[in-house]
N, CA and C atoms as a LAMMPS dump frame, in Angstrom:
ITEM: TIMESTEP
0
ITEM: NUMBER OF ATOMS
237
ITEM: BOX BOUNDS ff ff ff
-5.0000000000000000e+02 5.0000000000000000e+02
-5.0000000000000000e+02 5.0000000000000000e+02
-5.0000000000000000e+02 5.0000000000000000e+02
ITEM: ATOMS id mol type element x y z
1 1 1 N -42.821 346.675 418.959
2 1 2 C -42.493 346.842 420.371
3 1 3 C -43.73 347.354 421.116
4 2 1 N -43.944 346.65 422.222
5 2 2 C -45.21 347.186 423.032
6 2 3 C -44.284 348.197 423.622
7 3 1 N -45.872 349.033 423.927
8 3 2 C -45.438 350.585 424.722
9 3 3 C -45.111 350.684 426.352
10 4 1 N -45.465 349.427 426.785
11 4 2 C -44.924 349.04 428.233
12 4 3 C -44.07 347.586 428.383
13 5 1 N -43.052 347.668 429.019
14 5 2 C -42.764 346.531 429.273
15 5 3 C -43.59 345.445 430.145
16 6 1 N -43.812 344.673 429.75
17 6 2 C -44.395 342.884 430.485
18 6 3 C -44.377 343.184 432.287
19 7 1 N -43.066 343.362 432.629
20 7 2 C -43.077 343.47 433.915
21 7 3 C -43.356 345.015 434.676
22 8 1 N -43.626 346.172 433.888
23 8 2 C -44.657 347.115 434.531
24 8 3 C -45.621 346.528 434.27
25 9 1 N -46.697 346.005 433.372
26 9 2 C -47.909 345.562 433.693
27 9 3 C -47.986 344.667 434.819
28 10 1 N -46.566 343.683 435.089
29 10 2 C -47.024 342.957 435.737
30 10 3 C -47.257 343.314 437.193
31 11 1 N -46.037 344.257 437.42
32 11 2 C -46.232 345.164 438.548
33 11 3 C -47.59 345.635 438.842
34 12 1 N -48.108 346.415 438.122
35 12 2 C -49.308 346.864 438.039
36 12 3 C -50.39 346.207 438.411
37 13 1 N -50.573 344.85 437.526
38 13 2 C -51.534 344.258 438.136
39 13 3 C -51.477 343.633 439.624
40 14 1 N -50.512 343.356 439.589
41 14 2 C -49.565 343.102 441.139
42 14 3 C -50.216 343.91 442.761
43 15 1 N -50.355 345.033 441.752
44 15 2 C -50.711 346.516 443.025
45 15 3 C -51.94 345.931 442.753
46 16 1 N -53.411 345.982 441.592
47 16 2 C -54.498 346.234 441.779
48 16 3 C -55.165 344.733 442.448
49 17 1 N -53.902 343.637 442.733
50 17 2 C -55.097 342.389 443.351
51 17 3 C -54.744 342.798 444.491
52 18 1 N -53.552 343.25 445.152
53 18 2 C -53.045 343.186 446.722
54 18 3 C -54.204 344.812 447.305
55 19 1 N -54.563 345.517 446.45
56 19 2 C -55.69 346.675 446.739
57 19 3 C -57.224 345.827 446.606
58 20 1 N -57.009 344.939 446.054
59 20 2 C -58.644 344.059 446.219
60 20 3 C -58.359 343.324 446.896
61 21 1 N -57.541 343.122 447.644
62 21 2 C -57.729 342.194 448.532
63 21 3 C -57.811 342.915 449.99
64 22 1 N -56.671 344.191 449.855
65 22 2 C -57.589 344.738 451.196
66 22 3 C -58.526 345.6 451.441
67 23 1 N -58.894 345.931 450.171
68 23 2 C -60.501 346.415 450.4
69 23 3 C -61.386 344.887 450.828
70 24 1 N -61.438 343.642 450.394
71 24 2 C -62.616 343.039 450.619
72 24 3 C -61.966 342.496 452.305
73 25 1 N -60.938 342.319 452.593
74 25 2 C -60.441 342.301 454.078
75 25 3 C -61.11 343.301 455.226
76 26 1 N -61.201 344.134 454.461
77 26 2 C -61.607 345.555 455.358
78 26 3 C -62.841 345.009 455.233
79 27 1 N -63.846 345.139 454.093
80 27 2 C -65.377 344.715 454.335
81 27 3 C -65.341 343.145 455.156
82 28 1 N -64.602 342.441 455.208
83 28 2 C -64.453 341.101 455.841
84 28 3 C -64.716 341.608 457.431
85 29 1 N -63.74 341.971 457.749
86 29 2 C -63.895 342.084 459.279
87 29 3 C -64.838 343.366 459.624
88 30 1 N -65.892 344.243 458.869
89 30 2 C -66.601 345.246 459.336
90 30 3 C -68.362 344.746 459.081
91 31 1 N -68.302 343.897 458.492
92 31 2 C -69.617 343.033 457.832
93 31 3 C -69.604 342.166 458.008
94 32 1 N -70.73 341.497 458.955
95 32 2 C -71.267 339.698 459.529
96 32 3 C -70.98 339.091 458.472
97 33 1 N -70.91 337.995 458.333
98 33 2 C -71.295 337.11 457.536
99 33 3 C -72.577 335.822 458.004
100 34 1 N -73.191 335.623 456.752
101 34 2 C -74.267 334.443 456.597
102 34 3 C -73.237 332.836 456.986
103 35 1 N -74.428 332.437 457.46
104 35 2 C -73.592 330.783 457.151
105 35 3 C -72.662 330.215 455.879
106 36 1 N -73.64 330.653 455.152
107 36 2 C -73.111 330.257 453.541
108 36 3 C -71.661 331.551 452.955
109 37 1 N -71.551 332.278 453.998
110 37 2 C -70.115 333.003 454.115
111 37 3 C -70.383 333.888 453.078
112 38 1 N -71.847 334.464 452.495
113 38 2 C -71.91 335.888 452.004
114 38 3 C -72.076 337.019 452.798
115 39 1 N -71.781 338.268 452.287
116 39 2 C -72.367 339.298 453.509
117 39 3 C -73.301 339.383 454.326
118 40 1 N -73.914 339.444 455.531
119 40 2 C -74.83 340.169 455.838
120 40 3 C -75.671 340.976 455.978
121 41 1 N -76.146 341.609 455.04
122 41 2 C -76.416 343.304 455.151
123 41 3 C -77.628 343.414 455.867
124 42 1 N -77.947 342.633 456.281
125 42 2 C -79.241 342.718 457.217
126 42 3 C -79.591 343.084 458.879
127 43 1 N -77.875 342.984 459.36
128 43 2 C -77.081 343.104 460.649
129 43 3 C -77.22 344.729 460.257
130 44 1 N -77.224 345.469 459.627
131 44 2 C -76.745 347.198 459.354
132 44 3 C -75.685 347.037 459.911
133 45 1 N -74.703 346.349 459.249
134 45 2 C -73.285 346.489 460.393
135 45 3 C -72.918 348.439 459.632
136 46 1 N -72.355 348.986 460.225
137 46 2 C -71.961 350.388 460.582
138 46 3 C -70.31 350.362 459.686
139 47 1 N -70.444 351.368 459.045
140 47 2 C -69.044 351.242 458.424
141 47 3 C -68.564 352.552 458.061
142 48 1 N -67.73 353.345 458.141
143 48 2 C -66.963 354.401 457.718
144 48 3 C -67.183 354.648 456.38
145 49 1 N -68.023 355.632 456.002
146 49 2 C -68.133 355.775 454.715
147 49 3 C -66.531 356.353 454.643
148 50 1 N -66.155 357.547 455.11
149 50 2 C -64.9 358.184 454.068
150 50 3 C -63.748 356.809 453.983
151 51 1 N -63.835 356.147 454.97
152 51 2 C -62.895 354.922 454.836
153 51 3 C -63.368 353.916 453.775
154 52 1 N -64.188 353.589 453.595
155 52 2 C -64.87 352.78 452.65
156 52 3 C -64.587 354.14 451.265
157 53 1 N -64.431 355.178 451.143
158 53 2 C -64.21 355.834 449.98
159 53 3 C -62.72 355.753 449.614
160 54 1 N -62.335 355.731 450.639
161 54 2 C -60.846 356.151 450.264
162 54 3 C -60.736 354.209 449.564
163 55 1 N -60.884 353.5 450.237
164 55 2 C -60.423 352.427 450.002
165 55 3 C -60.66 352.074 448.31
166 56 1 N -61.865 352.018 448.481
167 56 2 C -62.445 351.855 446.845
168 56 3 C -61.787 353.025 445.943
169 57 1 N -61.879 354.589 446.287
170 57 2 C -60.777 355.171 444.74
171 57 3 C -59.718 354.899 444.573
172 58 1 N -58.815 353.895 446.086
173 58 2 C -57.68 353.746 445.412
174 58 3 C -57.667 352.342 444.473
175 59 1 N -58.228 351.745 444.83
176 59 2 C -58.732 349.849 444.071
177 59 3 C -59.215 350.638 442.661
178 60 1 N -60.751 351.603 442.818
179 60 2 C -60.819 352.368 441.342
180 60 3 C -59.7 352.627 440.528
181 61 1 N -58.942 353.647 441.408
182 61 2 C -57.866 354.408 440.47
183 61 3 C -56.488 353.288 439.856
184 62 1 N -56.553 352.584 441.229
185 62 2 C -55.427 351.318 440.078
186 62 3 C -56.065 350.568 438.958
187 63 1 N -57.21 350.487 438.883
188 63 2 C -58.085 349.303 438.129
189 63 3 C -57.883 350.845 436.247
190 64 1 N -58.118 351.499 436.761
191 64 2 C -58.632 352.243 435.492
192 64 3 C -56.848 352.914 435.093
193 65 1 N -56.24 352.527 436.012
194 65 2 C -54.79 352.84 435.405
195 65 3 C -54.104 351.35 434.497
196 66 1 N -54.53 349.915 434.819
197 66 2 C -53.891 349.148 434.507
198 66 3 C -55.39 349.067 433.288
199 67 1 N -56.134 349.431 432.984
200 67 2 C -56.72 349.577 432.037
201 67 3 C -56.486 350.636 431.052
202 68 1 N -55.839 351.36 431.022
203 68 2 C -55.12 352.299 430.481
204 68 3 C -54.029 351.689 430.245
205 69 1 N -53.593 351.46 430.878
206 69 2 C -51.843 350.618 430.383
207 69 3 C -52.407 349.072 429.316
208 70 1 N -53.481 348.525 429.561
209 70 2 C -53.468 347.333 429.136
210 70 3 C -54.154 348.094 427.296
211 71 1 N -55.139 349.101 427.376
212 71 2 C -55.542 349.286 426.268
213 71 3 C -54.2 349.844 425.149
214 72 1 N -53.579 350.457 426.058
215 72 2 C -52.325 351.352 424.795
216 72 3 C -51.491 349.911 424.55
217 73 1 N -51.053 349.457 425.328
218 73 2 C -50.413 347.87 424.931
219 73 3 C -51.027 347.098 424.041
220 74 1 N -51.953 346.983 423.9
221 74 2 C -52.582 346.207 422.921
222 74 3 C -53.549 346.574 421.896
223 75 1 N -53.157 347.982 422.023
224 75 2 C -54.039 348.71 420.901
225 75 3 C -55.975 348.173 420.932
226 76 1 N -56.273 348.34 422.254
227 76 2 C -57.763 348.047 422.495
228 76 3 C -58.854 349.146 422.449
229 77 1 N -59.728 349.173 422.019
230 77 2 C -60.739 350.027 421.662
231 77 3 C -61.464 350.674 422.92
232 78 1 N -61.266 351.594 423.462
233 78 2 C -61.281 352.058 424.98
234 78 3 C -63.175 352.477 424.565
235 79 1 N -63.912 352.175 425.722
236 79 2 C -65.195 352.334 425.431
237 79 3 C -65.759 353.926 426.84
């Protein structure tokens, strides 16, 4: 028997794409883009660091929780 059920992971991973997606939404509309539709960083577009923090520990903190859930599930060698 795995130590989580299928559908908490799936939940889980569930939370950490819909948190990557609005972190790169947020950098979407605060950062130009190039023709070729990569960032700009050459504009210095201006951005909220504590907002840009908060955003990323929570994308961090889900990413290293469903990595925690995925290593005890499958008995993976945590580095």
């Amino acid at each position: 028997m795995l130590p989580f059920e299928k559908d908490y992971v799936e939940k889980e991973n569930s939370k950490l794409i819909e948190i990557r997606k609005e972190f790169y939404s947020y950098l979407d509309s605060n950062i130009p883009k190039k023709e070729d539709g990569s960032f700009d960083f050459s504009s210095e577009a201006k951005l909220d660091a504590k907002e840009v923090y908060e955003r990323f520990f929570k994308l961090d903190y889900q990413a290293r929780k469903l990595r925690a859930l995925l290593v005890q599930t499958y008995d993976l060698k945590a580095e």
